[in-house]
VEXLUM-991228 format. One record per atom (N, C-alpha, C): atom name; residue in one letter; x, y, z. Coordinates in steps of 0.05 Angstrom, whole numbers. Example, Ala and Ser with C-alpha at 12.3 -4.5 7.8 and 13.67 -1.06 7.14 Angstrom:
BEGIN
<'N' 'A' <264 -114 156>>
<'CA' 'A' <246 -90 156>>
<'C' 'A' <264 -66 156>>
<'N' 'S' <257 -45 142>>
<'CA' 'S' <273 -21 143>>
<'C' 'S' <258 1 157>>
***
This chain:
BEGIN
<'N' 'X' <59 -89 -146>>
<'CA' 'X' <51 -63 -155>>
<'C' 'X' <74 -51 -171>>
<'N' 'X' <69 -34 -188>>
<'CA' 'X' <91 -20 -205>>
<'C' 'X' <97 4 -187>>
<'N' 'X' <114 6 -174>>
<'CA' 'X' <120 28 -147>>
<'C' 'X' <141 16 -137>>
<'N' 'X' <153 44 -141>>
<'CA' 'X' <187 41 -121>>
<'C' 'X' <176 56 -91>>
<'N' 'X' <190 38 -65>>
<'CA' 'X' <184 37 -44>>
<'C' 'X' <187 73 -31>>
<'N' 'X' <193 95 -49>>
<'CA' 'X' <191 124 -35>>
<'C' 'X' <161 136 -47>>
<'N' 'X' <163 120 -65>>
<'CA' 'X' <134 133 -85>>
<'C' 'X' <109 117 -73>>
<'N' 'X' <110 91 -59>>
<'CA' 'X' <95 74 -41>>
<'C' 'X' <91 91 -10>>
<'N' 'X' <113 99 -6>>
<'CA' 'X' <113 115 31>>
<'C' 'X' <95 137 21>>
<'N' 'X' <107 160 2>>
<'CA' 'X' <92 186 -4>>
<'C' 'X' <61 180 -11>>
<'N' 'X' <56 159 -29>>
<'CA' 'X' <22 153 -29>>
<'C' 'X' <5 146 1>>
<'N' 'X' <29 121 12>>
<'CA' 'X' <11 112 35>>
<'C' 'X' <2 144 58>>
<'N' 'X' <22 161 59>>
<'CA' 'X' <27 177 77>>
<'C' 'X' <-1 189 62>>
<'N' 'X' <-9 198 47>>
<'CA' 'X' <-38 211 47>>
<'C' 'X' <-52 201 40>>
<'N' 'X' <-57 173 33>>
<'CA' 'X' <-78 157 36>>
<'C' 'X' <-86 160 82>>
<'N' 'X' <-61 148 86>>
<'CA' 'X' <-68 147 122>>
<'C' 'X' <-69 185 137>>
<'N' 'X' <-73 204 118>>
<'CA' 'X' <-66 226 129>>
<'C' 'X' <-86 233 152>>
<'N' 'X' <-105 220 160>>
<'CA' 'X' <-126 224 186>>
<'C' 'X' <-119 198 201>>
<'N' 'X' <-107 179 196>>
<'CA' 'X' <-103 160 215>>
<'C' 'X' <-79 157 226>>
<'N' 'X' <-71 150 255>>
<'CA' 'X' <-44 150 268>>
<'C' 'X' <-44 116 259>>
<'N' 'X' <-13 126 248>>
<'CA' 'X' <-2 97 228>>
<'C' 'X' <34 98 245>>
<'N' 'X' <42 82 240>>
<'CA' 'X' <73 72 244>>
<'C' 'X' <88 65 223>>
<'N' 'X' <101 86 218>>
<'CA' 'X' <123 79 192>>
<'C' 'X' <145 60 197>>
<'N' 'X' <149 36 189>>
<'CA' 'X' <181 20 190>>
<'C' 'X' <186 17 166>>
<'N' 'X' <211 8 160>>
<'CA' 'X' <230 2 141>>
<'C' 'X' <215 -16 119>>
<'N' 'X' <203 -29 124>>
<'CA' 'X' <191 -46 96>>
<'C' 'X' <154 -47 96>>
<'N' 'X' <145 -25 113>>
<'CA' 'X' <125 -30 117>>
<'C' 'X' <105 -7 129>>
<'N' 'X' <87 -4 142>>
<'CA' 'X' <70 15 160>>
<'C' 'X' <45 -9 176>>
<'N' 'X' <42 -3 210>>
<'CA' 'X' <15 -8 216>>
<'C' 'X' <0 13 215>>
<'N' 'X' <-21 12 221>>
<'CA' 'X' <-48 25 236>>
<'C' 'X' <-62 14 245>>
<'N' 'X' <-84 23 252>>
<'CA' 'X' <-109 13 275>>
<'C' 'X' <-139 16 248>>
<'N' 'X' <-154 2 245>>
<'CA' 'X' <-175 0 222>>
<'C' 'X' <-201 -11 239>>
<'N' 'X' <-213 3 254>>
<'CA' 'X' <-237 -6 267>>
<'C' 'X' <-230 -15 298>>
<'N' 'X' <-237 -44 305>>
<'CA' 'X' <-225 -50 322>>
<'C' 'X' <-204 -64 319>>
<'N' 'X' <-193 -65 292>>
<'CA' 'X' <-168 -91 290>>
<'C' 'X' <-143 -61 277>>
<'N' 'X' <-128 -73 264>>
<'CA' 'X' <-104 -64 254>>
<'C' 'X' <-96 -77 223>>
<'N' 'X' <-84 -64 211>>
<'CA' 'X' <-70 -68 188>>
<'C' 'X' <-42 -74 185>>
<'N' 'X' <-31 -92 179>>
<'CA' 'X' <-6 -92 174>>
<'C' 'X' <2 -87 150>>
<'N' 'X' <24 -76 132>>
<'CA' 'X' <30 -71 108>>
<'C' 'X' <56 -74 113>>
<'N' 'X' <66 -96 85>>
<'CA' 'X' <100 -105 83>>
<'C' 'X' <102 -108 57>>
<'N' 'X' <127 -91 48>>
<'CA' 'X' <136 -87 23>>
<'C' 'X' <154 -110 15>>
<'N' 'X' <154 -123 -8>>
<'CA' 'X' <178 -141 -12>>
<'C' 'X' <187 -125 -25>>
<'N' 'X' <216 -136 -35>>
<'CA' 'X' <240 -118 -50>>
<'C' 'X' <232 -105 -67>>
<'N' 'X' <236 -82 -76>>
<'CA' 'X' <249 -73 -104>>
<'C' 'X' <261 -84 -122>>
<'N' 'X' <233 -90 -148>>
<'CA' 'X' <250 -111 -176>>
<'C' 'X' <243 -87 -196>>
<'N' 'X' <252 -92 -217>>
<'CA' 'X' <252 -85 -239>>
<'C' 'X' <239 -103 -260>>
<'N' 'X' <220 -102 -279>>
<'CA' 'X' <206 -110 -296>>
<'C' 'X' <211 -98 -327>>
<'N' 'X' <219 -117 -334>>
<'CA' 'X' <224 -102 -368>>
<'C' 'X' <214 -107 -390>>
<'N' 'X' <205 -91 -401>>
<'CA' 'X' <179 -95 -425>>
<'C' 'X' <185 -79 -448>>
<'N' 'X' <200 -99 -469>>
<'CA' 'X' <222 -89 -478>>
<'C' 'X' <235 -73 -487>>
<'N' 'X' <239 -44 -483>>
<'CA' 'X' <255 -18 -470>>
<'C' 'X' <246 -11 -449>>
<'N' 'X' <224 -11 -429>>
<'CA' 'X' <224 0 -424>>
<'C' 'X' <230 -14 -388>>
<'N' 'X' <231 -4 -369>>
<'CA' 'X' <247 -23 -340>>
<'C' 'X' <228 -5 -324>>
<'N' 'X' <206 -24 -315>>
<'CA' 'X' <187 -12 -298>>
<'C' 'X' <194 -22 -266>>
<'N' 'X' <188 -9 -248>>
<'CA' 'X' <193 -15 -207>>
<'C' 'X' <168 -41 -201>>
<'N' 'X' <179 -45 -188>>
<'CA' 'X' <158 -74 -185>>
<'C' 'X' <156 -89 -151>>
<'N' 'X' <137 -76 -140>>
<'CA' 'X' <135 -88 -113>>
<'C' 'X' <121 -105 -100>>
<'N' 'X' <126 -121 -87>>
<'CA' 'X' <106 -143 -80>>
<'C' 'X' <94 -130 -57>>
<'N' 'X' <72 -125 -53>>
<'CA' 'X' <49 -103 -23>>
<'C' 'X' <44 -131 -11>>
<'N' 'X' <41 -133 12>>
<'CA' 'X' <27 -154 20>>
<'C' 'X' <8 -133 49>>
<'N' 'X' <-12 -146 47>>
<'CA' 'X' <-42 -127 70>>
<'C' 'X' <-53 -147 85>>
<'N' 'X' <-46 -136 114>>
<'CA' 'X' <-57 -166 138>>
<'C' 'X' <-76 -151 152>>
<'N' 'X' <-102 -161 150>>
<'CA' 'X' <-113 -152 168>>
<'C' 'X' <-125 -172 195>>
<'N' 'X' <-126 -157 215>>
<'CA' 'X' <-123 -166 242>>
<'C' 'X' <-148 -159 249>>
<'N' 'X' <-170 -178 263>>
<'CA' 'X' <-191 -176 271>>
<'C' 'X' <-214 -150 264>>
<'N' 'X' <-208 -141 248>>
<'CA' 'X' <-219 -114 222>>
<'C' 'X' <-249 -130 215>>
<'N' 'X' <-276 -113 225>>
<'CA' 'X' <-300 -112 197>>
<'C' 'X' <-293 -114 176>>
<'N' 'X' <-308 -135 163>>
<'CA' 'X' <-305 -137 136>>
<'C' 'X' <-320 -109 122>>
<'N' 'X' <-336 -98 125>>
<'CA' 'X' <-341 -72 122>>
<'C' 'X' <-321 -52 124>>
<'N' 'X' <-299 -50 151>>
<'CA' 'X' <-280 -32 137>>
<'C' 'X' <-258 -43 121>>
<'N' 'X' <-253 -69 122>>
<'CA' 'X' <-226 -80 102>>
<'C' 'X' <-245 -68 71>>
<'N' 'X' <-265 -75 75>>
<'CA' 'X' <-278 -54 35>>
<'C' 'X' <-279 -38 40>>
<'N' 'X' <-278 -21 59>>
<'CA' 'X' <-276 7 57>>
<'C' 'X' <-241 19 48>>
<'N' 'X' <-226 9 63>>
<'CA' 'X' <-199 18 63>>
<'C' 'X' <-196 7 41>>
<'N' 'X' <-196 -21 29>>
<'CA' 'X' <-187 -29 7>>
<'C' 'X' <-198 -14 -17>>
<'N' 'X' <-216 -1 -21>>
<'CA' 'X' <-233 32 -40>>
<'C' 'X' <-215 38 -46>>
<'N' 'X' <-203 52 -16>>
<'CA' 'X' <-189 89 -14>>
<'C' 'X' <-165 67 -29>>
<'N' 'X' <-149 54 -13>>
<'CA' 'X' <-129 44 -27>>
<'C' 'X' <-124 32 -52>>
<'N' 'X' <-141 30 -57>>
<'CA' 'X' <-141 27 -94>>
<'C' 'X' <-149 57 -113>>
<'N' 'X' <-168 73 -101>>
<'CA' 'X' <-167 96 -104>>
<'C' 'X' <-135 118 -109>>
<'N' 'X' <-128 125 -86>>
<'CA' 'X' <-96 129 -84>>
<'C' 'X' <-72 117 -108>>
<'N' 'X' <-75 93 -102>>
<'CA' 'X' <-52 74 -115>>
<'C' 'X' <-59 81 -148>>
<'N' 'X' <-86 83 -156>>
<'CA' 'X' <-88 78 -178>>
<'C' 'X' <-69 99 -198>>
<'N' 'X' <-67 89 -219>>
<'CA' 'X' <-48 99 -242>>
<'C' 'X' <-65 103 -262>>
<'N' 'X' <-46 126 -282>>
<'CA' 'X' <-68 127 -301>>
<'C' 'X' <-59 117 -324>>
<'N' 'X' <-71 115 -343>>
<'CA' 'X' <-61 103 -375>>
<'C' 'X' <-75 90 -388>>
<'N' 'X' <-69 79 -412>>
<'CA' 'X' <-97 73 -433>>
<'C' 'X' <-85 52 -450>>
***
């Protein structure tokens, strides 16, 4: 994703703003039905396209015994949220 890891916490934080989630250091769980979500950030890169040096994160999304009905549901909101705008 093009997102530096404070601009990733501040989205996730109101994307999950009705659900009790666990913030750690490279990541957040929650609970998604009867299963859980795991979310893990890889590093902070930089991408350059030439002037300009865009944030670049690798998301990775585990879900744990989750309806496939709500993994499409959450995966919506979370593409909803995340999305960027431009043309």
């Amino acid at each position: 994703m093009t997102i530096t890891h404070p601009e990733f916490f501040r989205t996730l934080q109101r994307l999950l703003l009705h659900s009790p989630y666990e913030l750690v250091r490279d990541g957040a769980t929650f609970r998604l039905g009867e299963g859980h979500v795991e979310i893990r950030l890889g590093p902070e890169e930089s991408r350059r396209l030439g002037g300009f040096h865009l944030p670049r994160t690798l998301v990775e999304l585990r879900f744990d015994h989750c309806e496939p009905g709500a993994v499409d549901g959450f995966l919506a909101r979370f593409d909803r949220h995340f999305r960027r705008g431009g043309g």
